[in-house]
Residue, then its C-alpha position, 0 to 999 in steps of 0.5 A: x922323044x917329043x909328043x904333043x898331046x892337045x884336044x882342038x875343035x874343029x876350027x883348030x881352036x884350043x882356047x879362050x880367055x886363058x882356059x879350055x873352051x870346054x870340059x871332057x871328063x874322058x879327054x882329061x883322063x885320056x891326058x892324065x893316062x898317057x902324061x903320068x909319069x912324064x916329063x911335060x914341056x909347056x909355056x909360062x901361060x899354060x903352066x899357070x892355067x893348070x891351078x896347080x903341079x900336076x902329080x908324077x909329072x915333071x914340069x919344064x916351063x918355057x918362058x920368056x921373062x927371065x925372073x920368072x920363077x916357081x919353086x917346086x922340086x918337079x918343076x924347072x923354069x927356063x928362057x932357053x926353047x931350043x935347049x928345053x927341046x933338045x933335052x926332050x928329043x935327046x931323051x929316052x923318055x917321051x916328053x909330052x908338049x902340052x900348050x900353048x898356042x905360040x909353042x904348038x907353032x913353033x914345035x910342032x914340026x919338030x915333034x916325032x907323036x902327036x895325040x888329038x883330041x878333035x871336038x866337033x864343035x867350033x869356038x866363037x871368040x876363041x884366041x888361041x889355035x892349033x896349026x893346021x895338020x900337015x898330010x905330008x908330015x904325019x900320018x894318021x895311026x889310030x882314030x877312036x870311035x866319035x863320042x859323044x860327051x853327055x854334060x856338055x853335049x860335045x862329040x869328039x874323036x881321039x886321033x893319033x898320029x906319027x909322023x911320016x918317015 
């Protein structure tokens, strides 16, 4: 199963220069909670913006540069996108695709959960998006109580959905 899990404003913006344009505490542990002990798909961009191997969590890294590498027992490197989600559909597991932009566009339909952080700000100068949700694809499930983040002053929702039958 391929799940996508992404926290966008409400311009649809996921980021700026290469990082987050933004720090949740309870996002980050919302991502934490439900990716721990998953397997996680990703492009080249995200992994190196993650500072890091996350823990109890496998790693599969999408990228088109075929002598890129990164050696570490829970990470795996690989040129081939379809065989990378076709390994993640086939799976029992639920597979979390976690960024970044070119991948969400390119998988997105092809994903069976998708969990939304929606942060009711928008970004200026933000250069990389999130597609539009399509009503006719996904239906909405569960949605949180808007929050509102006491450090940086941000509101947001957690918003799941799956997709139509």
């Amino acid at each position: 199963m391929l799940s996508v899990i992404v926290a966008a404003a409400d311009d649809n913006a996921i980021g700026k220069n290469g990082d987050l344009p933004w720090h949740l505490s309870e996002d980050l542990k919302r991502f934490k909670r439900l990716t721990k002990g998953h397997s996680l798909l990703m492009g080249r961009k995200t992994f190196e913006s993650l500072h890091g191997v996350l823990p109890k969590r496998f790693h599969l890294v999408v990228t088109r540069d075929p002598s890129y590498s990164f050696v570490h027992e829970r990470v795996e490197i690989t040129t081939d996108l379809a065989g990378a989600v076709k390994r993640a559909k086939e799976s029992d597991e639920e597979w979390f695709l976690i960024g970044g932009g070119s991948l969400y566009r390119a998988l997105l339909d092809q994903a069976d959960k998708l969990y939304l952080t929606r942060v009711h700000t928008r970004i200026e100068d933000a250069d990389t998006y999130f597609p539009e949700i399509d009503a006719s694809i996904w239906r909405e499930v569960s949605r949180s109580e808007p929050v509102l983040d006491e450090a940086s002053g941000l509101s947001y929702e957690f918003i799941d959905y799956m997709r139509n039958a």
